[in-house]
C-alpha positions as CSV (number, residue, x, y, z in Angstrom):
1,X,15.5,-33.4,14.2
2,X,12.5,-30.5,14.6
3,X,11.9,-28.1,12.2
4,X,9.3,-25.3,13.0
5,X,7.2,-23.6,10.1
6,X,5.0,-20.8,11.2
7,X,4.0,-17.7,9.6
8,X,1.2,-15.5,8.2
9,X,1.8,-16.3,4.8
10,X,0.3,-20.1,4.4
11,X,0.1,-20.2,0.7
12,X,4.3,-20.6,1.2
13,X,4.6,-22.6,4.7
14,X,2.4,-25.2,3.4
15,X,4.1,-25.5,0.0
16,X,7.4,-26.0,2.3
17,X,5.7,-28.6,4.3
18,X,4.9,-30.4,1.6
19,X,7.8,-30.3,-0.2
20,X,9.5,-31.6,2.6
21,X,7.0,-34.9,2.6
22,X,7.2,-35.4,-1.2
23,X,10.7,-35.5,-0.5
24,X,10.8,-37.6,2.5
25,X,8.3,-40.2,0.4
26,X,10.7,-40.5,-2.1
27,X,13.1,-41.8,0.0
28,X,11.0,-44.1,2.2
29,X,9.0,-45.3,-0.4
30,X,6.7,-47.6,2.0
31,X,4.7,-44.4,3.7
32,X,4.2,-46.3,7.1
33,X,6.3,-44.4,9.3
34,X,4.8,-41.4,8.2
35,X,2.2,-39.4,10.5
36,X,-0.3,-36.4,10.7
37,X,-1.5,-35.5,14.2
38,X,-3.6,-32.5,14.8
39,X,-3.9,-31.4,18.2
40,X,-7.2,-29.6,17.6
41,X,-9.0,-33.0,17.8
42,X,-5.7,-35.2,18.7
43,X,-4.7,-35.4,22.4
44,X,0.0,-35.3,23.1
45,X,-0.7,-39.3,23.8
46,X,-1.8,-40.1,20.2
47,X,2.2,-38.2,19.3
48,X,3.4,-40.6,22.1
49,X,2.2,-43.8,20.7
50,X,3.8,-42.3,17.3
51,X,6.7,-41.4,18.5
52,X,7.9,-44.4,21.3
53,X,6.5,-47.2,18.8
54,X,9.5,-49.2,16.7
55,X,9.4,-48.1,13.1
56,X,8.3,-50.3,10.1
57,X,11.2,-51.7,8.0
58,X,13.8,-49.5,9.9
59,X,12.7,-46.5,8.2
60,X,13.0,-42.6,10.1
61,X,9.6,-41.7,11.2
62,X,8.3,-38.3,9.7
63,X,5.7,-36.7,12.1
64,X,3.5,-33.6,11.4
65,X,2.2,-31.9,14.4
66,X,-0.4,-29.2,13.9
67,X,-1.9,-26.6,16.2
68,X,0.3,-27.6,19.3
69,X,-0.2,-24.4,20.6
70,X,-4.2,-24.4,20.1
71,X,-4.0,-25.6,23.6
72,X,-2.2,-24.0,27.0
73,X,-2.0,-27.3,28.5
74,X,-1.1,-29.7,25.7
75,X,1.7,-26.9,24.8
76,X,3.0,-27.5,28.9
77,X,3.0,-31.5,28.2
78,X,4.9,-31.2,25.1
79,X,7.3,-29.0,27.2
80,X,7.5,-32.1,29.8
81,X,8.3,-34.2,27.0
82,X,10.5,-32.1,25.4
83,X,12.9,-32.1,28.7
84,X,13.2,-36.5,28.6
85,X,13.4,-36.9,24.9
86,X,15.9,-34.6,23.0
87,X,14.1,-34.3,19.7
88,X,15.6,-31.8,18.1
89,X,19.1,-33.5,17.8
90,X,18.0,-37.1,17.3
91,X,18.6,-38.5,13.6
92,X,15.7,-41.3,14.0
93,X,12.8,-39.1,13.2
94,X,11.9,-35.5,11.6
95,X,9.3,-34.0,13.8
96,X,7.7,-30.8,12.0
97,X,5.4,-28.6,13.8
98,X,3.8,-26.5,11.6
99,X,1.6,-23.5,12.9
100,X,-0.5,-21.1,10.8
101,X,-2.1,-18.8,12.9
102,X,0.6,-17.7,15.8
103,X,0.4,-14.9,18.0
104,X,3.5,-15.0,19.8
105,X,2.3,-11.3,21.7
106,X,-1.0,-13.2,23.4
107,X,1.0,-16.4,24.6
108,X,0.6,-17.7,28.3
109,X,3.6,-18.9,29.7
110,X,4.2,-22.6,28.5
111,X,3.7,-21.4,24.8
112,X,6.0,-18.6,25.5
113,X,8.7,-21.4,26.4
114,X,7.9,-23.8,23.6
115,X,8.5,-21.3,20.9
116,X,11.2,-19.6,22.4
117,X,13.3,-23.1,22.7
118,X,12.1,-24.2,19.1
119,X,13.3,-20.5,18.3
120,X,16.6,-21.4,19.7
121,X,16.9,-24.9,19.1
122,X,14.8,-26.4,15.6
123,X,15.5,-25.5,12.5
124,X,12.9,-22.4,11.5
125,X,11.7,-21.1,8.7
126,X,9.0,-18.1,9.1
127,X,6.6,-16.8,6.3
128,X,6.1,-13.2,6.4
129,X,3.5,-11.9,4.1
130,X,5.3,-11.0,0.8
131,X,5.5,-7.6,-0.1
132,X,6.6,-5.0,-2.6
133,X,9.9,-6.0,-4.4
134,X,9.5,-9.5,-2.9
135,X,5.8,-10.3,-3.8
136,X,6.9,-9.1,-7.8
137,X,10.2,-11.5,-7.7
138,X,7.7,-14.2,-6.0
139,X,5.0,-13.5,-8.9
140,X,8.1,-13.2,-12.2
141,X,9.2,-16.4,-10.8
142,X,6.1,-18.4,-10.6
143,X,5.1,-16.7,-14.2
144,X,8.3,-18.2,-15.2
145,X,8.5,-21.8,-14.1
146,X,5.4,-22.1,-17.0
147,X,7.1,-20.2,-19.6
148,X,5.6,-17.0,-19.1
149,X,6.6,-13.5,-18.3
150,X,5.1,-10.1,-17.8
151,X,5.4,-6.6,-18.7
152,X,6.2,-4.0,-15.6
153,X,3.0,-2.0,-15.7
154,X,0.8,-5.5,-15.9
155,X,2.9,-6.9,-12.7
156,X,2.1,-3.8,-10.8
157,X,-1.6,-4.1,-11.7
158,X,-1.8,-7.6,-10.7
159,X,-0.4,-7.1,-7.6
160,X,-2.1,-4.2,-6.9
161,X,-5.2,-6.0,-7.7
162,X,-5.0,-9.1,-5.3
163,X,-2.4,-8.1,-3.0
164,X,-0.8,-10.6,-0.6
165,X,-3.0,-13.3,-0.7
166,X,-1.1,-16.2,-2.5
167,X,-3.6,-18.4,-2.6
168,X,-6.0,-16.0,-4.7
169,X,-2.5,-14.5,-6.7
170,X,-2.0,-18.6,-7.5
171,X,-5.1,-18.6,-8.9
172,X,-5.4,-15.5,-10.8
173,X,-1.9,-17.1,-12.4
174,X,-3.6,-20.3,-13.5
175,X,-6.0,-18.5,-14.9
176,X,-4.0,-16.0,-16.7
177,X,-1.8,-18.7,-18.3
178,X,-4.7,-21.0,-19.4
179,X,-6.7,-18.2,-20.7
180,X,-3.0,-16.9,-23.2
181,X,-2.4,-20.6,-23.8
182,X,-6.2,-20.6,-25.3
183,X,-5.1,-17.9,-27.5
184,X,-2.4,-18.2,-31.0
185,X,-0.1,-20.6,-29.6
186,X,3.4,-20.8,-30.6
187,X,2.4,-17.9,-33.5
188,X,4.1,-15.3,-32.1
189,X,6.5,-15.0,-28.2
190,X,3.6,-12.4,-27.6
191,X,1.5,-15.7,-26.5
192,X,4.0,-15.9,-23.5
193,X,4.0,-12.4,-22.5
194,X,1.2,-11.4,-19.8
195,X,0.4,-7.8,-20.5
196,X,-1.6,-4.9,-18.4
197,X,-5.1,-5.5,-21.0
198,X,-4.8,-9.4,-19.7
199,X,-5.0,-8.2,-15.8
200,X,-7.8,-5.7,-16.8
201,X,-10.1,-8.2,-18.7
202,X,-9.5,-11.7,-15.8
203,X,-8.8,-10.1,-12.5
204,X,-11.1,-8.6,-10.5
205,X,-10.1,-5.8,-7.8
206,X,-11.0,-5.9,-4.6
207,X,-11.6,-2.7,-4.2
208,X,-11.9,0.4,-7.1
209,X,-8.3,1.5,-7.5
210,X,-8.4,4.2,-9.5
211,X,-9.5,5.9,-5.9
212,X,-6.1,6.4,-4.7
213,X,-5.7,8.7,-8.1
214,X,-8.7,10.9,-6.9
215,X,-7.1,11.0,-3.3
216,X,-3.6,11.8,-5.0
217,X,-5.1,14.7,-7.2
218,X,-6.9,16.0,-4.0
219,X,-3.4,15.6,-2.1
220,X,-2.2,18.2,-4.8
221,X,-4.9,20.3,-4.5
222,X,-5.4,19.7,-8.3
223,X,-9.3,20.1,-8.5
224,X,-9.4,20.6,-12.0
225,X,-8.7,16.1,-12.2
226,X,-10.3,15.5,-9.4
227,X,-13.8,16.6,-10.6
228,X,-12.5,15.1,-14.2
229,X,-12.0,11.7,-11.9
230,X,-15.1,11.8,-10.0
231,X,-17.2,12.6,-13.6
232,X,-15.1,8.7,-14.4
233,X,-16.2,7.3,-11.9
234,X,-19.9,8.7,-12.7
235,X,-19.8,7.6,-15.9
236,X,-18.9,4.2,-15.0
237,X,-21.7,4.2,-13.2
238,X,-20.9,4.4,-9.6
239,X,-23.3,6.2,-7.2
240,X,-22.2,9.7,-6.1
241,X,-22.7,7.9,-2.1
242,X,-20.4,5.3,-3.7
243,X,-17.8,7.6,-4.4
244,X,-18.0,9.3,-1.6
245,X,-17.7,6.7,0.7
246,X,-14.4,5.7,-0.9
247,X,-12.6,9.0,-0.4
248,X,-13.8,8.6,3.3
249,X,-12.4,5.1,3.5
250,X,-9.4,5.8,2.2
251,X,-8.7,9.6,4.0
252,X,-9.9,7.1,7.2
253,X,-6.9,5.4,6.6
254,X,-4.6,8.2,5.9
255,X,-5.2,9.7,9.1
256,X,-4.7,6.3,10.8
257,X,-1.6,5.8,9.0
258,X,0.2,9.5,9.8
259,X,-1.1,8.7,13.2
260,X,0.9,5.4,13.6
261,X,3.6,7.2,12.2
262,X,3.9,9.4,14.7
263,X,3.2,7.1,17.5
264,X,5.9,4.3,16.7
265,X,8.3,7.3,15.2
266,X,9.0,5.0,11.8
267,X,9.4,7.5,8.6
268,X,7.0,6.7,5.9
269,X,9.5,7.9,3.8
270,X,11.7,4.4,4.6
271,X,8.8,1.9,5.3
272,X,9.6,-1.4,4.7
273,X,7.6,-4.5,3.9
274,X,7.9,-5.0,8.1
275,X,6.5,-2.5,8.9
276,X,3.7,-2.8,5.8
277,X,3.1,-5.8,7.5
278,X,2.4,-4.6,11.4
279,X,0.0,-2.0,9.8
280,X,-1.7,-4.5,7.9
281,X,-2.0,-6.3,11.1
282,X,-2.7,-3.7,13.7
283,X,-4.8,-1.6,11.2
284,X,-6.7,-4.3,10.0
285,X,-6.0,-2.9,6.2
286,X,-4.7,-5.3,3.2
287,X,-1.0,-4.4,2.9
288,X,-1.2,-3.0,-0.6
289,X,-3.6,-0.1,0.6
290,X,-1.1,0.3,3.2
291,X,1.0,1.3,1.0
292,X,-0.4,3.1,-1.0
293,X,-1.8,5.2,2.1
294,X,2.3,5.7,3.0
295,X,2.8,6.8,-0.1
296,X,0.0,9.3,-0.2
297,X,0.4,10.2,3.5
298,X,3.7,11.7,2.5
299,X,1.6,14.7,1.1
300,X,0.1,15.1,4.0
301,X,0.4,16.8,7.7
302,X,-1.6,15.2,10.5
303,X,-3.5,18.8,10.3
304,X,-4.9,18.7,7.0
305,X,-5.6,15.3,6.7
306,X,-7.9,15.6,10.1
307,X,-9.3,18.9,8.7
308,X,-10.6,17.1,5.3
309,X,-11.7,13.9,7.1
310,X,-13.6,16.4,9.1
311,X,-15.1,18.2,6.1
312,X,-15.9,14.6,4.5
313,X,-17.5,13.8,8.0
314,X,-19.8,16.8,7.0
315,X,-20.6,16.4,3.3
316,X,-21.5,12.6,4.3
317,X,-24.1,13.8,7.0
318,X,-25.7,16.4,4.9
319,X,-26.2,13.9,2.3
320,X,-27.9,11.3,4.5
321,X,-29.9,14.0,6.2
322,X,-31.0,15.3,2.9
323,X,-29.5,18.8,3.6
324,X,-27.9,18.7,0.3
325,X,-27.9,16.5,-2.6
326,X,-24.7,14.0,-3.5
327,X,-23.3,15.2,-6.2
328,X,-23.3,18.6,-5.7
329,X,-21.7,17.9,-2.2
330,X,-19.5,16.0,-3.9
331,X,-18.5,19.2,-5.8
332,X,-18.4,21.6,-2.7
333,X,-16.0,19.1,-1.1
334,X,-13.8,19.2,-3.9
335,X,-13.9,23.2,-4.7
336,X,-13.2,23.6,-1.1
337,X,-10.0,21.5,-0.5
């Protein structure tokens, strides 16, 4: 049997992989007949010997393979191999090949094969990147399995915070949970409810997010909040250049985003966590500001957006040029919109 794992998201493909060999050890208790073999320092004879030797105490053999598509040429041996040795309906071993940076869209020929037959033929599983709706469930769950749940506004902070990355979101959970189990146990069920002041005191944004309000009272032409915003943000004390080079960031992205938009013809309206996901990757932007920049490019035409990027262009070169100083650029920009 062959089973393929592959996938963006690694935090879940490796939890499945090893899952399936905690499961497999309980069973064949003796660990012999299971294998690891990397193909990034591991040559298709080391899988051989693996694979065509008689296994210990008549036990099915359980064999990882990693990176088999690191190499053009050890991907066309495998292919070889595949065609004399029907692995994936033989019951004497469990081969796994687990890959967790694929890019199907740059494969040669021979890879193209391989993963089109293990498409076709070995049980898959693929990992997207979890997303919107999904990424809260994954989060409410995992909150759950230690007793612990959290309030709407605090789950959309989190995730907001951290984003996709499962391995920082696992984390920032284990810290969270530690951190209210340090606190009244057992006093009150308050102890087991993560709210929005919990996210704001542990987790660390990666980036400032109270940007996309300024951006989304600019989008309304509400100056009045946006100066109030900007003053925040002064008061805080973040640099006027700081600021600035935010709202050019994220109007940047905007205009990238309505430009996709009009080139793949997708409504922004409809986007789903697929297509979050190929402008994450094409755009080279974390999902969550992706959508956030749907969201706000709703508010938007193409023409506007380009004509304030344009104007933020200006403001950011008379600033560095000394024609004019930061923060009363700042205010021009804004008065002008």
């Amino acid at each position: 049997m062959m089973i393929f794992l592959y996938g963006p998201d690694t935090y879940r493909s490796r939890q499945k992989l090893n899952e399936i060999i905690e499961h497999y050890k309980k069973i064949h208790k003796s660990g012999l007949n299971f294998s690891i073999i990397d193909f990034k320092s591991l040559e298709l004879s080391d899988f051989k010997k693996i694979i065509e030797s008689c296994s210990m105490f008549k036990e099915k053999k359980l064999i990882v393979l990693k990176n088999l598509f690191f190499s053009e040429n050890t991907t066309g041996q495998f292919l070889d191999y595949l065609e004399k040795n029907n692995f994936f309906s033989s019951q004497e071993e469990i081969i796994i090949l687990y890959e967790e940076n694929l890019a199907p869209k740059e494969f040669k020929e021979n890879s193209k094969l391989l993963f089109a037959q293990l498409k076709k033929y070995a049980k898959c599983q693929e990992f997207e990147l979890l997303g919107g709706w999904k990424l809260k469930n994954w989060l409410k769950k995992e909150l759950g399995l230690s007793g612990f749940q959290i309030t709407p506004p605090a789950l959309e902070k989190l995730t907001l915070y951290v984003g996709n990355d499962l391995w920082r979101m696992s984390n920032e959970i284990k810290k969270l949970i530690s951190y209210k189990y340090q606190g009244e146990f057992g006093a009150n069920n308050a102890i087991f409810r993560i709210g929005e002041k919990d996210i704001e005191l542990l987790v660390k944004p990666e980036i400032n997010t109270d940007i996309f309000k300024t951006i989304d009272a600019v989008a309304v032409k509400n100056k009045k909040l946006a100066i109030k915003l900007i003053r925040e943000h002064l008061e805080n004390g973040e640099s006027e250049k700081y600021i600035l080079s935010m709202i050019l960031w994220q109007f940047r992205n905007l205009v990238r985003v309505k430009s996709y938009e009009s080139k793949c013809k997708f409504n922004v309206n409809y986007a789903n966590i697929q297509i979050v996901n190929k402008l994450s990757k094409e755009l080279k932007i974390r999902p969550y500001v992706v959508e956030k920049s749907l969201r706000q490019a709703k508010r938007f035409t193409m023409a506007e957006l380009k004509k304030i990027y344009q104007k933020l262009l200006e403001v950011d070169y008379n600033i560095k040029t000394g024609k004019m100083e930061a923060r009363i650029a700042l205010d021009l920009f804004i008065a002008e919109i």
